[in-house]
VOKE-544001 format. One record per residue: residue number from 0; x, y, z of N, C-alpha, C in turn. Coordinates in Angstrom, 3 decimals. Example, Ala and Ser with C-alpha at 12.3 -4.5 7.8 and 13.67 -1.06 7.14 Angstrom:
REM residues 2
(0 (13.190 -5.690 7.800) (12.300 -4.500 7.800) (13.200 -3.300 7.800))
(1 (12.850 -2.250 7.080) (13.670 -1.060 7.140) (12.900 0.030 7.870))
END
This chain:
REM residues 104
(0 (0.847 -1.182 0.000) (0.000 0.000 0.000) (0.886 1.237 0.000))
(1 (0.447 2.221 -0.405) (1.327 3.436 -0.677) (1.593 3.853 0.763))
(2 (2.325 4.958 0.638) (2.877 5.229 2.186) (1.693 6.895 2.274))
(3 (1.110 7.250 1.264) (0.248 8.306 1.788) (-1.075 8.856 0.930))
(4 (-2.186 8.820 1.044) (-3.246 8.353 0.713) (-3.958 9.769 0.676))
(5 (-4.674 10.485 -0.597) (-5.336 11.675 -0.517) (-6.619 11.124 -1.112))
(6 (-7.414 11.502 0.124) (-9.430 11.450 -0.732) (-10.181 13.003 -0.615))
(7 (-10.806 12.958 -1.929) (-11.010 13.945 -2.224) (-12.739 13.526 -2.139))
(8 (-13.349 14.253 -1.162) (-14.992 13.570 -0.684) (-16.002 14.766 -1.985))
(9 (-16.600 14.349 -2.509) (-17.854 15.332 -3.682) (-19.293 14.635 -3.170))
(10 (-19.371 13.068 -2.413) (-20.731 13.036 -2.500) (-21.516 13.063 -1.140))
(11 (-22.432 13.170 -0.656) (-22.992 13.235 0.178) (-22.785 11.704 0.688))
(12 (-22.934 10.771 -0.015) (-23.723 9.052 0.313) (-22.441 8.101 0.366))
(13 (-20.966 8.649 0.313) (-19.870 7.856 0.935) (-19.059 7.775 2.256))
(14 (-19.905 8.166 3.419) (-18.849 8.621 4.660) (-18.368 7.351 4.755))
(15 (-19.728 5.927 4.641) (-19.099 4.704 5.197) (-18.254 4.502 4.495))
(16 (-17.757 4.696 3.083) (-16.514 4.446 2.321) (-15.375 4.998 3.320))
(17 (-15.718 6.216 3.004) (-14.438 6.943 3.847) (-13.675 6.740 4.972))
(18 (-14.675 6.705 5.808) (-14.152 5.911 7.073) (-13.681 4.352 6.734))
(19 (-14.128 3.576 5.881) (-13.528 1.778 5.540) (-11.895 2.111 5.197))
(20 (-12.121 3.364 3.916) (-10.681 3.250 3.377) (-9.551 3.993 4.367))
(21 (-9.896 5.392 4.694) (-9.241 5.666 5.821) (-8.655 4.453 7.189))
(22 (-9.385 3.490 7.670) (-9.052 2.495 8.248) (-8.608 1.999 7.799))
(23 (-8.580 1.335 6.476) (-7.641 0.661 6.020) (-6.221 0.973 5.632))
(24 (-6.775 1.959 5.547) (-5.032 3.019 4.614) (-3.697 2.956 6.150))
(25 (-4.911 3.303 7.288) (-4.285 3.717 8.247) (-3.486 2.091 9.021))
(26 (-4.215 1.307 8.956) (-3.830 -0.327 9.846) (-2.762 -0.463 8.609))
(27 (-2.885 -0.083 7.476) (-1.372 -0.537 6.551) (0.013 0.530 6.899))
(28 (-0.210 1.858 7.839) (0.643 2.571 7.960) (0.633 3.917 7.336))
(29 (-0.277 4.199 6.276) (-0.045 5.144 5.523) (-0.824 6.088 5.836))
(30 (-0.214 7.740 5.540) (-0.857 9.028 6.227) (-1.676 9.017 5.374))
(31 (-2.744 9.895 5.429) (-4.591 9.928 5.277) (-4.780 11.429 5.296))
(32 (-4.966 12.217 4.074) (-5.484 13.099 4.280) (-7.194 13.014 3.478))
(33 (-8.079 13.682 4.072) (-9.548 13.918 3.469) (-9.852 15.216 3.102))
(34 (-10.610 15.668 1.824) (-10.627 16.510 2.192) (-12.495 16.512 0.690))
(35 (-12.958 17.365 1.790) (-14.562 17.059 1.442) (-14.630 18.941 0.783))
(36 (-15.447 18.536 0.023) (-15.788 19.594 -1.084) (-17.342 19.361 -1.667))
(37 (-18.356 20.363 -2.405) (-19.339 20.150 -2.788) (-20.259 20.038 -1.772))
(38 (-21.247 19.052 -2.448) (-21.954 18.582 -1.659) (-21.478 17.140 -0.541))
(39 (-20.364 16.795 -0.941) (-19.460 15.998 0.638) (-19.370 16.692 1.726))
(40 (-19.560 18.174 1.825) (-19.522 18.626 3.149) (-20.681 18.210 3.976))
(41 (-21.943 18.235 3.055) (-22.844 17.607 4.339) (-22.275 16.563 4.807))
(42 (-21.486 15.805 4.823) (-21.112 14.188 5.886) (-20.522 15.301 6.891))
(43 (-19.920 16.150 7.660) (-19.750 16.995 8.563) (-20.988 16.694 9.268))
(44 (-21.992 16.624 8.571) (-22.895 16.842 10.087) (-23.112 15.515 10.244))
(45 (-22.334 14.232 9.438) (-22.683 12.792 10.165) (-21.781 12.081 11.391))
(46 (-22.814 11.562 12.421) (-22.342 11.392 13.180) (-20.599 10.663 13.633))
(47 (-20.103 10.159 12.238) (-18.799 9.429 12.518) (-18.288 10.771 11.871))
(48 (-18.380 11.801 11.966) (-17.233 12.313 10.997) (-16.259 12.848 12.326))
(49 (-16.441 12.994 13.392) (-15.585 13.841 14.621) (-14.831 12.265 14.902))
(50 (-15.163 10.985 14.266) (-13.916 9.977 14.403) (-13.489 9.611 13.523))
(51 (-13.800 10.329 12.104) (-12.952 10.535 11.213) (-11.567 11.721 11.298))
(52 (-12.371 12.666 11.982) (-10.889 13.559 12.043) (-9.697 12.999 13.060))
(53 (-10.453 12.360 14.264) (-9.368 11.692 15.155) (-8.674 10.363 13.925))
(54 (-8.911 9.826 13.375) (-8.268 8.841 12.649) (-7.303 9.174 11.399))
(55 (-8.191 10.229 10.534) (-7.258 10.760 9.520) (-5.802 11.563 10.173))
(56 (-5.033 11.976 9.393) (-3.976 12.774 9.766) (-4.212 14.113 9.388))
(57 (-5.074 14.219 8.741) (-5.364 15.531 8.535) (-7.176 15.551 7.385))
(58 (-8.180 16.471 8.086) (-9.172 16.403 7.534) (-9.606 17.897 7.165))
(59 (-10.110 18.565 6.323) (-10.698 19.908 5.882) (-11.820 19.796 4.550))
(60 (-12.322 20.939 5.130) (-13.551 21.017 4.297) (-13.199 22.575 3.507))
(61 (-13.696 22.667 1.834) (-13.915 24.033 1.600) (-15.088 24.682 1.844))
(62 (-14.307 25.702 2.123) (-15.605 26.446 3.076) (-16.349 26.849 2.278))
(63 (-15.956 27.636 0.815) (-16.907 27.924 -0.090) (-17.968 27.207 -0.095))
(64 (-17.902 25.728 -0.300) (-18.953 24.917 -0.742) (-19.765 24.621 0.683))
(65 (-18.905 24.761 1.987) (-19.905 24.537 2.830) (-20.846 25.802 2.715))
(66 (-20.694 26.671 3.006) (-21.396 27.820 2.620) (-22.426 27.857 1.721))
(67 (-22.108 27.415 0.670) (-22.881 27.181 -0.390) (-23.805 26.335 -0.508))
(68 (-23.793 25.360 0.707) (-24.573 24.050 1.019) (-25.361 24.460 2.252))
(69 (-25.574 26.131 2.691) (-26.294 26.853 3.293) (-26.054 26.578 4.950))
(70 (-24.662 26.056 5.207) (-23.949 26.103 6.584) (-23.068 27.734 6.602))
(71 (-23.022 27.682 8.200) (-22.596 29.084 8.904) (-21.193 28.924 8.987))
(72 (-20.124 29.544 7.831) (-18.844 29.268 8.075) (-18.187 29.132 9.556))
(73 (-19.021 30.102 10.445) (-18.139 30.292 11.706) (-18.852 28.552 12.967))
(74 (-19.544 28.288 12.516) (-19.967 26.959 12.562) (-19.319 25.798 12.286))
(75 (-17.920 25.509 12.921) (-16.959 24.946 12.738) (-16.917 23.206 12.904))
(76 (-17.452 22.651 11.872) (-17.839 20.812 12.299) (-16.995 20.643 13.908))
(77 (-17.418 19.547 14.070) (-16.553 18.938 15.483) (-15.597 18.383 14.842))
(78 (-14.035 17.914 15.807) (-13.329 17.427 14.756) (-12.547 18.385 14.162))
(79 (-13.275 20.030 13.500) (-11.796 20.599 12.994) (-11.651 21.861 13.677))
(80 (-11.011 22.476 13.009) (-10.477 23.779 13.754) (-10.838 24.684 13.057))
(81 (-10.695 26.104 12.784) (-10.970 27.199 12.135) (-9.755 27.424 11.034))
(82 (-8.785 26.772 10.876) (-7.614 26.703 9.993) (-7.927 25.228 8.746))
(83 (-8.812 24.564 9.436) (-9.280 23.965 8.636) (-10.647 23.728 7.677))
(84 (-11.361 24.849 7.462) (-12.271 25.340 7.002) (-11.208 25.968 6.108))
(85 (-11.443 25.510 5.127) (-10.078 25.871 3.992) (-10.461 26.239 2.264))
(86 (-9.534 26.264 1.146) (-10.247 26.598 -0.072) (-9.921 24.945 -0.614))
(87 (-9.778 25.112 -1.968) (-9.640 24.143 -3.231) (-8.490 24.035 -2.798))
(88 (-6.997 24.583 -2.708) (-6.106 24.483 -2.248) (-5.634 23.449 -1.594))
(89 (-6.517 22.682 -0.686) (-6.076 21.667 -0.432) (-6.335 20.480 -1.507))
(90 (-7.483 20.797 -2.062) (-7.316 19.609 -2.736) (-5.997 19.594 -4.075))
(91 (-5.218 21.116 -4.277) (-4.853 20.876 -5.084) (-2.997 20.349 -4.375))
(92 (-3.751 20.669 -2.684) (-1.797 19.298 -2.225) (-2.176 18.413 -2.221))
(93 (-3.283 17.748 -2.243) (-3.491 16.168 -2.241) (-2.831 16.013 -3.296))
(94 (-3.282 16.480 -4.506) (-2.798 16.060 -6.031) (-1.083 15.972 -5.698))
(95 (-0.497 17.293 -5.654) (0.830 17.173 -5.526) (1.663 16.372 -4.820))
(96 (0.969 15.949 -3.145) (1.954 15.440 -2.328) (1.362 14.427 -1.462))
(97 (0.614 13.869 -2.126) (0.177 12.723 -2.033) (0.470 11.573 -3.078))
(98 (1.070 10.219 -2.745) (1.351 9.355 -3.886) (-0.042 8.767 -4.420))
(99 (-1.018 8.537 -3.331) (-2.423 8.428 -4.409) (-3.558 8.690 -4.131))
(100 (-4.251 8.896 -4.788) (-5.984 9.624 -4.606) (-6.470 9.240 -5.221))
(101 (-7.525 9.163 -3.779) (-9.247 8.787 -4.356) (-9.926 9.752 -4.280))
(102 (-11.397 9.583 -5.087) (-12.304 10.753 -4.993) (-13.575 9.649 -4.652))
(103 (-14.227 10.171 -3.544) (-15.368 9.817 -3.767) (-16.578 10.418 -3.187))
END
């Protein structure tokens, strides 16, 4: 398995993915970043996502799209911080510095 793993979240209806592959990525050793965009920000308000951020190595949402999905930017999911309410930007270090990515 690769040594570092970027998912890039767009749908509402994959957290249970996310959380399977994240576990898996993670019991093989490899860092885990997530990072939810679109309409994937609604999984923020599902109940595993505050043990998704404890498990990933790093989790963020763009805020644009949460916003846009009619959430209160300063309304910060459980799980992240205010530095992580972030742009496209991250998804565009997954691409770079990550050896592989998923989208789902």
């Amino acid at each position: 398995m690769a040594k570092s793993l970027g998912i890039f979240v767009t749908s509402p209806q994959n957290m249970r993915h996310v959380m399977g592959v994240t576990k898996a990525a993670k019991a093989k050793g490899s860092k885990v970043k997530v990072f939810f965009s679109w309409y994937g920000v609604h999984l923020t308000k599902c109940s595993d996502f505050p043990a998704l951020c404890e498990l990933a190595d790093e989790v963020s949402i763009c805020v644009d799209s949460y916003k846009k999905c009619g959430y209160d930017p300063a309304d910060i999911p459980k799980g992240l911080e205010a530095k992580d309410m972030a742009t496209q930007g991250q998804h565009g270090a997954i691409i770079e510095d990550y050896e592989c990515y998923l989208t789902l």
